[in-house]
C-alpha positions in Angstrom: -44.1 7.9 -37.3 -41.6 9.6 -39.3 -43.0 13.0 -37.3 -42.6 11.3 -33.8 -39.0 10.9 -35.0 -37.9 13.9 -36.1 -39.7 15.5 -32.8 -37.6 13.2 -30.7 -34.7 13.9 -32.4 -35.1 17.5 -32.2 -35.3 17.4 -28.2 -32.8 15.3 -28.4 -30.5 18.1 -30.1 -32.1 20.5 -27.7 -31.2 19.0 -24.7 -27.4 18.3 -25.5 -27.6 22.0 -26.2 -28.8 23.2 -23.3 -26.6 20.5 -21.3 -23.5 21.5 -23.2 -24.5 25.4 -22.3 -25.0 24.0 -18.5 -21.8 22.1 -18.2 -19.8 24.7 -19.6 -20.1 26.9 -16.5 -18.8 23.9 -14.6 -15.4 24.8 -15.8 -12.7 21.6 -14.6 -10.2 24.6 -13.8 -12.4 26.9 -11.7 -11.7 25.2 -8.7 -8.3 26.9 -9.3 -9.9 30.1 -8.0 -11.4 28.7 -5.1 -8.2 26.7 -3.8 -7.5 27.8 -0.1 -4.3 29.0 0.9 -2.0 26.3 2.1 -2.1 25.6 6.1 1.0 23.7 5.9 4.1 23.0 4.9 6.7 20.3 5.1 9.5 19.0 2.7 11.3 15.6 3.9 13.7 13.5 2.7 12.6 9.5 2.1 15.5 7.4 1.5 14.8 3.6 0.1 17.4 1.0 0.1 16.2 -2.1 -1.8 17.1 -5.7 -0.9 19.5 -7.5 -3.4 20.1 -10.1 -1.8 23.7 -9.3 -0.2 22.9 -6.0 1.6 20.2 -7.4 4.1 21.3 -5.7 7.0 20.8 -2.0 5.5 17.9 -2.6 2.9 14.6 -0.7 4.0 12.8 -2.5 1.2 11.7 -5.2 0.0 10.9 -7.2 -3.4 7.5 -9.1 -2.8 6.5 -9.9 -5.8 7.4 -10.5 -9.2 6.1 -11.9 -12.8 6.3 -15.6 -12.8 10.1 -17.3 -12.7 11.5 -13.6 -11.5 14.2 -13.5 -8.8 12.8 -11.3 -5.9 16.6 -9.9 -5.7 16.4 -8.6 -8.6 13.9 -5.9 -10.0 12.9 -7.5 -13.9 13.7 -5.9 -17.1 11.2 -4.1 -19.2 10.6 -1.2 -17.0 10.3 -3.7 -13.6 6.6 -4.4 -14.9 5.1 -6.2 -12.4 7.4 -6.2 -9.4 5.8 -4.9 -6.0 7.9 -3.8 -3.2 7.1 -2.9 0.6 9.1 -0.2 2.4 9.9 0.6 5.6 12.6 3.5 5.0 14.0 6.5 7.0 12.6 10.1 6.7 15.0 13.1 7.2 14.9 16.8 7.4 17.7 17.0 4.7 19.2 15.0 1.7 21.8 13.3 4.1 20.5 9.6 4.2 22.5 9.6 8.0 20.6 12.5 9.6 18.7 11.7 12.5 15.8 10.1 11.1 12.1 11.6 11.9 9.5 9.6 11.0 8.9 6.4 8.7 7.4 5.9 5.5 5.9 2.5 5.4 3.9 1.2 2.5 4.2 -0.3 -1.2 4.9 0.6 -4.7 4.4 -1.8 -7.6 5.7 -0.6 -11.1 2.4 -0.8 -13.5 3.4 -0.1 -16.8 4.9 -1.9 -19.6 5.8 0.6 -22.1 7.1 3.4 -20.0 9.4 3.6 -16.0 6.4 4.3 -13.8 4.8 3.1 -10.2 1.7 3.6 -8.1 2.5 4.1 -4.9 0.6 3.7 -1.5 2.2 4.8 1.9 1.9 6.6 5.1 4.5 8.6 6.6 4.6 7.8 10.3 6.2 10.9 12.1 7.8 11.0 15.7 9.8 14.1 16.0 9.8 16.9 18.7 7.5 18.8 16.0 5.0 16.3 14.6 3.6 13.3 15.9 1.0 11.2 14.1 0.7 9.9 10.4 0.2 11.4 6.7 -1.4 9.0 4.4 -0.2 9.5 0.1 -1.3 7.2 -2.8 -1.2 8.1 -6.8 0.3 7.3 -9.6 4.5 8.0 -9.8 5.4 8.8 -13.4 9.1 8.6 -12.4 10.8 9.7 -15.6 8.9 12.9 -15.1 10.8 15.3 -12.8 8.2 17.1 -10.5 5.1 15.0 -10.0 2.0 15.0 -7.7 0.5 12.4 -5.6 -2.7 12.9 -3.4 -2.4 13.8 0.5 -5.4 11.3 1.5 -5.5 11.3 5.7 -3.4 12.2 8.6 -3.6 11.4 12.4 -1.9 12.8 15.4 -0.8 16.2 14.8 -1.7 16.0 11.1 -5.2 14.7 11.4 -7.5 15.0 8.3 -4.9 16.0 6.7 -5.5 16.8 2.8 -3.5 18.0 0.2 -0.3 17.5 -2.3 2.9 16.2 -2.4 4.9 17.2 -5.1 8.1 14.3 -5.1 11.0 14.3 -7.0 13.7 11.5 -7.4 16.7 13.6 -5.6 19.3 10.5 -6.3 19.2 7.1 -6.8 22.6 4.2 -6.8 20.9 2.0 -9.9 18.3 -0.3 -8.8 19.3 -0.7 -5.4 18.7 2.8 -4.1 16.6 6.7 -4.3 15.6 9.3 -2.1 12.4 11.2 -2.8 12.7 14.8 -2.0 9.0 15.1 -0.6 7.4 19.0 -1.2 4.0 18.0 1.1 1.6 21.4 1.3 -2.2 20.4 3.0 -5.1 22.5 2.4 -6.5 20.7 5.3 -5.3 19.7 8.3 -7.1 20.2 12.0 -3.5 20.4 14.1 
């Protein structure tokens, strides 16, 4: 028995060598090299206004939920844990929150982390300007306190249909807890327009 056990084990060893050997030609980076170059590429202003409960006719955003005895006003303390919010904001070509809007980003974030400022958010971009008309589809996580992050271009329609890609988002400005823009860096690897 002792033999059948020490054989065993041996194969054992084996085959995590040889699967270690394997796998480490499956490099999590090499896919670096085979990136395509970008088809696209658009940067847009989003511009969200929330609801406080006294500016109702300009707020593009709403307070939907919240943890138990929470004013949906108000966005809670520790780092707005558990409030979600749904949008329905402008999009502009520039950082001027009264250009002439071009689209509409229309979606939800809820803020999922206790210990640190951070959202996941899950949104489509509906465009109708004289250059695009359809839809680009975005979820991911938003570490906000991090300047530059990346959330996943997931779908398009219209003129951006099957779109894929990145959007690299940065908070351009925010007014406390009542308003940000997102500067919006989208470049798609795929798109069939």
């Amino acid at each position: 028995m002792a033999i059948w056990n020490g054989r065993v084990l041996n194969l054992c060893i084996l085959w995590l060598l040889v699967s270690t050997v394997l796998l480490n030609d499956a490099d999590c980076h090499s896919w670096k090299k085979k990136l395509p170059k970008p088809r696209k590429n658009l940067v847009l202003y989003f511009h969200d206004i929330i609801y406080n409960g006294q500016n109702a006719e300009n707020a593009t955003s709403t307070i939907v939920a919240a943890p138990e005895g929470a004013n949906l006003t108000i966005l809670t303390g520790n780092n707005h844990f558990g409030n979600i919010a749904v949008f329905d904001d402008p999009i502009t070509l520039d950082n001027n929150l009264h250009s002439p809007p071009v689209g509409r980003p229309q979606g939800f974030y809820f803020y999922d982390m206790k210990n640190t400022f951070s959202s996941w958010l899950g949104f489509t971009f509906v465009l109708n300007s004289t250059d695009y008309k359809g839809t680009i589809t975005f979820n991911g996580a938003d570490p906000i306190l991090v300047k530059y992050r990346d959330i996943s271009v997931v779908g398009g329609t219209g003129d951006l249909l099957m779109a894929r890609g990145i959007a690299a988002i940065n908070t351009d400005a925010y007014e406390g807890d009542v308003y940000f823009r997102l500067r919006v860096n989208i470049t798609l690897y795929e798109c069939y327009y």
